[in-house]
MARDREN-959128 format. One record per residue (C-alpha): chain; x, y, z; residue number from 1; residue in one letter. Coordinates in Angstrom, 3 decimals, always signed. Each point is the difference from the previous one (the first is absolute). Layout:
  cadena         X         Y         Z  num  residuo
       A         X         Y         Z  NUM        a
...
end
This chain:
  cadena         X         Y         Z  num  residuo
       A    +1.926    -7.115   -16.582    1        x
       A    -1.881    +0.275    +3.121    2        x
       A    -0.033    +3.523    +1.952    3        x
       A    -0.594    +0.076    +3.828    4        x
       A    -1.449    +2.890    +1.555    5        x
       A    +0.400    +0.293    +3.667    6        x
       A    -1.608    +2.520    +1.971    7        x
       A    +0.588    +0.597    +3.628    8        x
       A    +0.269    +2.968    +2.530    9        x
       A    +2.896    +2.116    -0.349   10        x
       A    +3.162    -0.377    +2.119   11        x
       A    +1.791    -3.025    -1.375   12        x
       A    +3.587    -0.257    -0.315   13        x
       A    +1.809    -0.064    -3.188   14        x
       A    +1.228    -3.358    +1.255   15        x
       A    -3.308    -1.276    +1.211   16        x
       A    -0.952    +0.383    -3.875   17        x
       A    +2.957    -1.628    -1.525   18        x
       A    -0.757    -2.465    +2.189   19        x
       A    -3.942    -0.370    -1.034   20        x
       A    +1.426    +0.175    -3.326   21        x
       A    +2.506    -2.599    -0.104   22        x
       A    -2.911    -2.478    +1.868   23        x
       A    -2.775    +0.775    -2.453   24        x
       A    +2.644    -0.488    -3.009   25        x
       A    +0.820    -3.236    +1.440   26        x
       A    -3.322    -1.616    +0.138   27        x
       A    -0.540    +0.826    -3.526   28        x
       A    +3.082    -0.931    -0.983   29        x
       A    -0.994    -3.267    +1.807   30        x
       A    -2.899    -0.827    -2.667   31        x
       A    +1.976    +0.858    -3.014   32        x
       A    -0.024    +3.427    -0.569   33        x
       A    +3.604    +1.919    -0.755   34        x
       A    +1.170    +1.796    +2.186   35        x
       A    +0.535    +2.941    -1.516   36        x
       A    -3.914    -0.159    -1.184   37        x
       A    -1.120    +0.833    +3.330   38        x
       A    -1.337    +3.703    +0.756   39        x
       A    -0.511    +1.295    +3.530   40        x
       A    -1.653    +3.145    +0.195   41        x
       A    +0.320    +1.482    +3.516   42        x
       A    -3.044    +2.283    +1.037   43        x
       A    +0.611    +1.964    +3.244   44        x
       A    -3.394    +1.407    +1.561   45        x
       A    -0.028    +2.484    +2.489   46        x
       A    -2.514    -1.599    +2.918   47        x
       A    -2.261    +2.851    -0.818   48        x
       A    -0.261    -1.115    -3.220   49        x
       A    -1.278    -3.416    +1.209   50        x
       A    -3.175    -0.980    +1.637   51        x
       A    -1.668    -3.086    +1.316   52        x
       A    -3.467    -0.298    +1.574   53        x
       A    -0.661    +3.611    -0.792   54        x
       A    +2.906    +1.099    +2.215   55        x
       A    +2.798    +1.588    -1.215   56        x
       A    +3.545    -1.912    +1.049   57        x
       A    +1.277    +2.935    +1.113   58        x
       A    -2.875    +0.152    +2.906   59        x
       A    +0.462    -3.244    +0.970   60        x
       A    +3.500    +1.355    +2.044   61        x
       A    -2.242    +2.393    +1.552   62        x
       A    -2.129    -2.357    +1.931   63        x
end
């Protein structure tokens, strides 16, 4: 039973997800694994939440 954890920045579309979903299920789905094995966790991070380089993502808009 494999789970997926995805974590982006906040602001995806309920629709963008099913769509991530149905794509990731289909490529395991592809090696073997049932379909209804597959776990997607969805982890929305606020961009201050996230930081690369030392730099928050929320600055980067502010340059």
């Amino acid at each position: 039973m494999p789970v997926v954890v995805v974590e982006m920045w906040q602001g995806r579309a309920v629709e963008q997800k099913k769509q991530l979903a149905r794509g990731i299920t289909d490529e395991f789905v592809k090696v073997g694994v049932p379909r209804q094995q597959v776990h997607i966790i969805f982890k929305d991070n606020p961009k201050h939440n996230w930081a690369t380089g030392g730099k928050l993502a929320s600055e980067e808009a502010a340059d």
